[in-house]
C-alpha angles and dihedrals in degrees: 000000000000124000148175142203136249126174091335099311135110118244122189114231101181116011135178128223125227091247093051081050105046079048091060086044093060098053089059100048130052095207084057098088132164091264096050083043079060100040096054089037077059091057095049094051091048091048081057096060086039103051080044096054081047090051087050109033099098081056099058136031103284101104120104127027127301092235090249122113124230121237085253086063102249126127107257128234127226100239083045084067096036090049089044089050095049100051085049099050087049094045104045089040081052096064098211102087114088101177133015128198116194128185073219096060121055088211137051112256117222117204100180095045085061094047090258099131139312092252116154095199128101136200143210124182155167097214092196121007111195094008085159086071089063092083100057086042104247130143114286125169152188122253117196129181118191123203130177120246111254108256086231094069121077092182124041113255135178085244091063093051086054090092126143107251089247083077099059107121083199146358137173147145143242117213119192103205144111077336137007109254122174107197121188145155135202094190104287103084138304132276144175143219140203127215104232102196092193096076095009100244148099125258134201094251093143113045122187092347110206124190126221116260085237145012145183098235121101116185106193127139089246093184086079096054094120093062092042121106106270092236076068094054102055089051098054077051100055089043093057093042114096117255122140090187085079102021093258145186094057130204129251119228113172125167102171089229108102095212098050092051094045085044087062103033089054095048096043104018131257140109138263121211126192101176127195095262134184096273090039107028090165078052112245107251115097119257099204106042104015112026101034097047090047090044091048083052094048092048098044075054108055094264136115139244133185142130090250091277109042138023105265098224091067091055109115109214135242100193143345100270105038125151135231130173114237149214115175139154134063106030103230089045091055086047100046082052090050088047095050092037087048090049098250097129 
């Protein structure tokens, strides 16, 4: 993609759109058929209601929660229920979807069992991670995760959806921030796209993102360290003592919207880390629709994912919303956390 250059800012000259992309995708890879070019072409138009709804919602009445509770307990937002509503509505008009899973919706939802299509995809999803910060108008975002319906199974059940994250035939994420980006990977790499709203469509703006083997960002919830392991603990320790050799000590940087802190860590190197506390000893992000589609990313992009004691793409599910604790981003830095969390240092 070739650029140049005005006043000090970078201009695209030719630029390609994410369905021109996904096209030439599909002419690499046999999984990429026609049907998956159009699902993921469904996504990207229901990120674009959604990023609209975020642009206006200090204008009309979706700030602030809907009064119900989640089935994780927690008090919904309104913009959690709009964002929910809106993937659904893509991706059932869309026809290739067969099951959806949302942190928003206690049970699976089936679409072909209801004659709604003979789609064999199916989707988990976060329709909207962090929507509290909307209010206070910092960057949220939309994590999806797309598996192919077992060929065993002629109707879409929760059981098919119960698949280990090795066996994602795609993930991304979607961040509505500064700008727009949708980054996603279908195990060749990772890019990312910008929504350009001038025109109303994503362009190619981060091609085969690659992450740095190591970083000096941490992203941790620091406020629950006394409950933390105390493996954890030594780490956080030895990241705040002063060594050049190793760059330390590091910086914090820490959002509290998964999306925005993984965003960053890809793109400069560093590591999240959400642990089992006292509070949450089974850890609080989601295994099936937030920690397994960023750890398929990390990894497409030279990272590393695990619970502290296995890569988290070789975890077999329970249930749809089960839960994992996490610790994802720079690969030494995963490593040096699963050294000081196994004992080894």
């Amino acid at each position: 993609m070739e650029t140049l250059h005005t006043r000090g800012r970078k201009v695209v000259e030719e630029f390609i759109t994410l369905e021109q992309f996904i096209i030439d995708q599909q002419e690499r890879f046999p999984h990429s058929t026609g049907a998956f070019s159009r699902l993921l072409r469904d996504i990207s138009v229901a990120a674009k209601i959604v990023n609209r709804d975020i642009r206006r919602a200090g204008l009309v009445d979706i700030f602030g929660t809907t009064g119900k509770v989640n089935i994780h307990g927690e008090v919904q937002q309104k913009l959690d229920a709009l964002a929910h509503e809106e993937f659904v509505r893509a991706l059932r008009r869309g026809g290739e979807c067969c099951l959806i899973g949302s942190e928003e919706h206690a049970e699976a939802i089936p679409l072909s069992a209801n004659g709604e299509g003979d789609g064999r995809y199916i989707v988990l999803l976060d329709p909207l991670d962090g929507s509290s910060n909307v209010d206070v108008n910092v960057s949220v975002g939309t994590i999806f995760s797309i598996y192919r319906l077992p060929d065993e199974y002629e109707t879409p059940t929760l059981e098919a959806a119960l698949q280990p994250g090795s066996k994602q035939v795609a993930a991304g994420y979607i961040v509505y921030g500064s700008s727009t980006m949708l980054v996603y990977t279908t195990g060749d790499g990772v890019n990312g796209f910008t929504l350009d709203p001038s025109i109303g469509e994503f362009i190619l703006s981060h091609p085969n993102i690659r992450i740095p083997k190591t970083g000096s960002i941490y992203s941790i919830n620091e406020g629950n360290f006394n409950s933390f392991e105390e493996g954890l603990k030594r780490f956080i320790r030895w990241a705040q003592e002063e060594d050049k050799a190793t760059g330390r000590p590091f910086s914090t940087r820490y959002i509290g919207s998964f999306v925005s802190d993984f965003h960053r860590n890809l793109l400069k190197g560093g590591i999240y880390m959400y642990p089992a506390t006292k509070k949450n000893p089974e850890g609080k992000l989601r295994l099936m629709y937030e920690a397994n589609p960023m750890a398929f990313i990390v990894e497409q992009a030279g990272g590393r994912a695990s619970d502290g004691h296995r890569r988290i793409l070789d975890i077999v599910p329970e249930k749809l919303h089960q839960r994992t604790p996490l610790f994802i981003g720079s690969e030494e830095l995963v490593r040096t956390v699963e050294e000081f969390l196994q004992g080894k240092r």
